[in-house]
KEVEX-267696 format. One record per residue: x, y, z of N, C-alpha, C in turn; residue in one letter. Coordinates in steps of 0.2 Angstrom, whole numbers, plus 5000, padded with zeros to 4 digits. Layout:
BEGIN
XYZXYZXYZa...
This chain:
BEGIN
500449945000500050005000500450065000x500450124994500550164994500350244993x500550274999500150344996500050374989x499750364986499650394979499950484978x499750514980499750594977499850634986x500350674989500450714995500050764995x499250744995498750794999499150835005x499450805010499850825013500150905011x500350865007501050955006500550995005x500051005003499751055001499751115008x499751095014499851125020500551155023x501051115018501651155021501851235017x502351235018502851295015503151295008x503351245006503551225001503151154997x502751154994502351124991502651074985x503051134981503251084974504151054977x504451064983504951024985504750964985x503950944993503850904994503350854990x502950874988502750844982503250814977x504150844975504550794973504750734974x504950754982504950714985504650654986x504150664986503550604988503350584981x503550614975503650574967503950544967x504750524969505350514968505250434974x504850464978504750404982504350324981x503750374978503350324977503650304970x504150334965504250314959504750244960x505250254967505850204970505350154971x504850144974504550104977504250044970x503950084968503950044961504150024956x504650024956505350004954505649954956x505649974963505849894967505649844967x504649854969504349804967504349754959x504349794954504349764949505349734948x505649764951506449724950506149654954x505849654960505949614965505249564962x504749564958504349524956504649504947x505149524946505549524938506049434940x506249434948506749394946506249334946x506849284942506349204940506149184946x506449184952506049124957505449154959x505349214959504549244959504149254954x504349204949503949234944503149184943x503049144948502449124950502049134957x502149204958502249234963501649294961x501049314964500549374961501049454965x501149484965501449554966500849614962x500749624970500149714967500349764972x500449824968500449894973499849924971x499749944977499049994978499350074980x499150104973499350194975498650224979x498350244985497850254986497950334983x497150354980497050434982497450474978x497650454972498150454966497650554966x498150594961497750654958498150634950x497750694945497850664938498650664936x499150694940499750714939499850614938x499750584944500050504943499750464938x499050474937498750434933499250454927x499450494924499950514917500550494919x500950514924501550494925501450414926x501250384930501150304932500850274927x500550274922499950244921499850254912x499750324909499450354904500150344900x500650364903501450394900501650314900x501550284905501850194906501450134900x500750164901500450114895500750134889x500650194885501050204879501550164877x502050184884502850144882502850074880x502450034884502349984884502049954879x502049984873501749984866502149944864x502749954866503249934861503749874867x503349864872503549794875503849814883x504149854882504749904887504549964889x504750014895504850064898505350094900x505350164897506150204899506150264901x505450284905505250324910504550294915x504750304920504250294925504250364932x503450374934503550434936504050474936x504550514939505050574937505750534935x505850464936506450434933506450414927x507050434923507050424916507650364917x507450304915507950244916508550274911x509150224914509650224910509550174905x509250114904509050064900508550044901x507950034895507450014896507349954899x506749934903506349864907505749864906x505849774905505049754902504649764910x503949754909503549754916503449684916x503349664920503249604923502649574922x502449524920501749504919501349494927x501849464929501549434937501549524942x501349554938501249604945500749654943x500349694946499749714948499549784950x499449854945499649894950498949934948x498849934955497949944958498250044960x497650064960497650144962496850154962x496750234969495950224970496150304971x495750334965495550404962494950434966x494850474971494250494973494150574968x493450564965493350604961492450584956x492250634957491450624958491250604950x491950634946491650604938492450604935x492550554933493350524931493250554922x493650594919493750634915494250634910x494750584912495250564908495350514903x494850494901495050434897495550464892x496050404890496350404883496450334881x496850334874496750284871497350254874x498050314875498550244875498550224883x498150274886497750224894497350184895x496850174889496250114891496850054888x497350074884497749994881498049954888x498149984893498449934899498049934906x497449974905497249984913496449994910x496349964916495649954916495149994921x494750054919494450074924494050064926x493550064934493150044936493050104939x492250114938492150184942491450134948x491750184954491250134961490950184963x490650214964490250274966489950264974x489950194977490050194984490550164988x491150174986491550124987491650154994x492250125000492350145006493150125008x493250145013493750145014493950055018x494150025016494249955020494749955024x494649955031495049945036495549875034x495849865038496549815041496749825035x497149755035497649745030497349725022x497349725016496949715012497249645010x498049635009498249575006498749525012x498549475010498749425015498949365012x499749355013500349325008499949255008x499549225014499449165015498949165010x498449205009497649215005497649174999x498549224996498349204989498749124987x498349074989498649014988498648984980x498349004977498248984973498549034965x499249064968499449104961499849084957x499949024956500448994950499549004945x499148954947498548944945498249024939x498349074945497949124943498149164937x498949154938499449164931499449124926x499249074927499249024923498549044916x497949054922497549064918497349154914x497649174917497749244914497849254907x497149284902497249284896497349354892x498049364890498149424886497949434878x498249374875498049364866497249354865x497449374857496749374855496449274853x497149264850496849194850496549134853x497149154859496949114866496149144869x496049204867495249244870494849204866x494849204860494249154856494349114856x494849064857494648994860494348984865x494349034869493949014876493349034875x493249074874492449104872492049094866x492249054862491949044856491548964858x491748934862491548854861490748894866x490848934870490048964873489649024869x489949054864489549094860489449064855x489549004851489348964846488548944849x488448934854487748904857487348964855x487449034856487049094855486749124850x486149154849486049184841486249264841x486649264838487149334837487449364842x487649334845487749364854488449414855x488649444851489049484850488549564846x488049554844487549584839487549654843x487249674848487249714853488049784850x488649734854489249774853489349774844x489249744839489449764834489049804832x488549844835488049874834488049954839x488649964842488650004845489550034842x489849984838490449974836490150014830x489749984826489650014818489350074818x488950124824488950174825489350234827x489850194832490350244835490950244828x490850184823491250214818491250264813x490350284813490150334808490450384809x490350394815490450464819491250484820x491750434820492450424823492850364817x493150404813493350364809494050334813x494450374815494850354818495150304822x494250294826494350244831494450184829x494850144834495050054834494450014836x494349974832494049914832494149884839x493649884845493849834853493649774853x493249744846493049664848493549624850x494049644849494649584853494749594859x494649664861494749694868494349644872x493649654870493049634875493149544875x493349504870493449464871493849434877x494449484874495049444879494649474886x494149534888493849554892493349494896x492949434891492549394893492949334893x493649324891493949274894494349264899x494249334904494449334908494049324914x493449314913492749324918492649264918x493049214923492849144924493249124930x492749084935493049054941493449024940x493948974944494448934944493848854945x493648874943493048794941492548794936x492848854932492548854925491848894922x491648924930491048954925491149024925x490649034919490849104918490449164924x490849214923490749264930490249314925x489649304924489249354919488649354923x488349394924487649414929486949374919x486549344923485949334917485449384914x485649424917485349504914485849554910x485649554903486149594901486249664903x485749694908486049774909486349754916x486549714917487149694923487949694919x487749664914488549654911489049734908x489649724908489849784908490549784900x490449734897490749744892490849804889x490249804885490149894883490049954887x490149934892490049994897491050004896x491249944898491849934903492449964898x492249924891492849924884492749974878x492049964878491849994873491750084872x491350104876491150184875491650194880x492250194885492550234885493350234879x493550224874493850234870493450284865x492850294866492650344864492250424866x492550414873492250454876492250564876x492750574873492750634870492350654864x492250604860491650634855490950604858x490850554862490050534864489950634869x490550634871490350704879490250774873x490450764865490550834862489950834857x489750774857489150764851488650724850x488150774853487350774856487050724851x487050714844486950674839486850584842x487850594842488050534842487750494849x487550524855487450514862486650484861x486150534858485550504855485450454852x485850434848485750364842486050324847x486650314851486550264857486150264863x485850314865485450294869484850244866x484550264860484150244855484050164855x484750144855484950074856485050034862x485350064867485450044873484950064879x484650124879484050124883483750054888x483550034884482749974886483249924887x483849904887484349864888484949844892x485449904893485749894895485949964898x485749964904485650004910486250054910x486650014911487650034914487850074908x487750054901488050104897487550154898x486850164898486550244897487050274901x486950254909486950264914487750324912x488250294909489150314905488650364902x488350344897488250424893488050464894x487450464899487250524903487850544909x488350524912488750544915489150604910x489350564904489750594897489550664896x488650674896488350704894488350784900x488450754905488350814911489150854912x489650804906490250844908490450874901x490050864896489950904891489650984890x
């Protein structure tokens, strides 16, 4: 557990010293971890930091600046450190962070490519300790099943979407709109896939509620890669609500949010 962002300084004398500081610290800090969860005999080993109470400054330095890099496999800055030589991240490691803030504003693309947002609107503060070495018995398993490719995501989820009639229909239906409007945009059916191959117990069943305005696909992968023109263009926000309304509760719920910070 780490402090995220020094609320603190705000109170002292020196502001941008100590907020340095406390960069440089939390920057050392995950650095070690990822050296220390990089070497082979940990490498069946689960490692997660948690930055609480992060402001936007770390979400870009940790996070927005990190996924980019990572485009290309490697990183050669992290928070205020500019490595002397690039380093891959580690697959076995986990880095969690809890942003208080009434309406989350930053999407971007090269941020939704490695980090997943979840927006909780009543979440709380959880006393004691959160992770407990003995808990996670089962992390060679966890890692093992961890699915990042697109191929390995269709093999798993096709042998249960074959049983359905059109059951991607919905998201290529939300996909061929947001293309009208946004040529630009990337195609996320492979996102959401490797998204629903990830949603299964370690006894095989899938983690999907039987009501589809429970599920969060298109809520979760989908509209926010597109969240700057859904909040800029009254248009495009109507012709999905049009579709998703009577349906799927969780995406309105995103685009009136979209809508109120437009």
């Amino acid at each position: 557990m780490i402090t995220g962002h020094p609320w603190w300084a705000e109170r002292s004398d020196d502001v941008a010293r100590h907020t340095g500081f406390h960069t440089r610290f939390s920057t050392e800090k995950i650095l070690s971890i990822i050296e220390e969860a990089a070497q082979p005999g940990n490498s069946h080993q689960v490692f997660i930091a948690c930055l609480t109470r992060i402001s936007p400054a770390e979400l870009l330095s940790f996070f927005t600046e990190v996924a980019f890099q990572l485009q290309n496999g490697q990183m050669m800055r992290l928070g205020d450190t500019h490595l002397s030589e690039p380093i891959s991240f580690p697959s076995n490691l986990r880095i969690i962070v809890t942003m208080d803030t009434l309406s989350f504003d930053w999407w971007d693309s090269d941020l939704l490519l490695s980090t997943t947002i979840i927006q909780w609107p009543q979440a709380s503060f959880l006393s004691g300790p959160m992770f407990n070495r003995g808990v996670l018995l089962e992390e060679r398993e966890f890692l093992q099943s961890c699915i990042r490719g697109r191929e390995a995501a269709y093999r798993k989820v096709f042998p249960v979407l074959k049983r359905q009639r059109q059951p991607l229909y919905p998201l290529l239906q939300v996909e061929a709109i947001l293309k009208r409007y946004i040529s630009s945009l990337e195609l996320a059916t492979d996102e959401v896939m490797i998204y629903l191959a990830n949603s299964w117990s370690r006894l095989g069943n899938g983690l999907f509620h039987p009501a589809p305005d429970r599920n969060l696909a298109i809520a979760q992968i989908l509209l926010p890669r597109a969240a700057d023109a859904i909040r800029g263009l009254e248009t495009l926000r109507n012709r999905l609500e049009f579709i998703l309304a009577d349906q799927f509760l969780r995406s309105t719920a995103f685009l009136k949010a979209l809508a109120a910070q437009g």
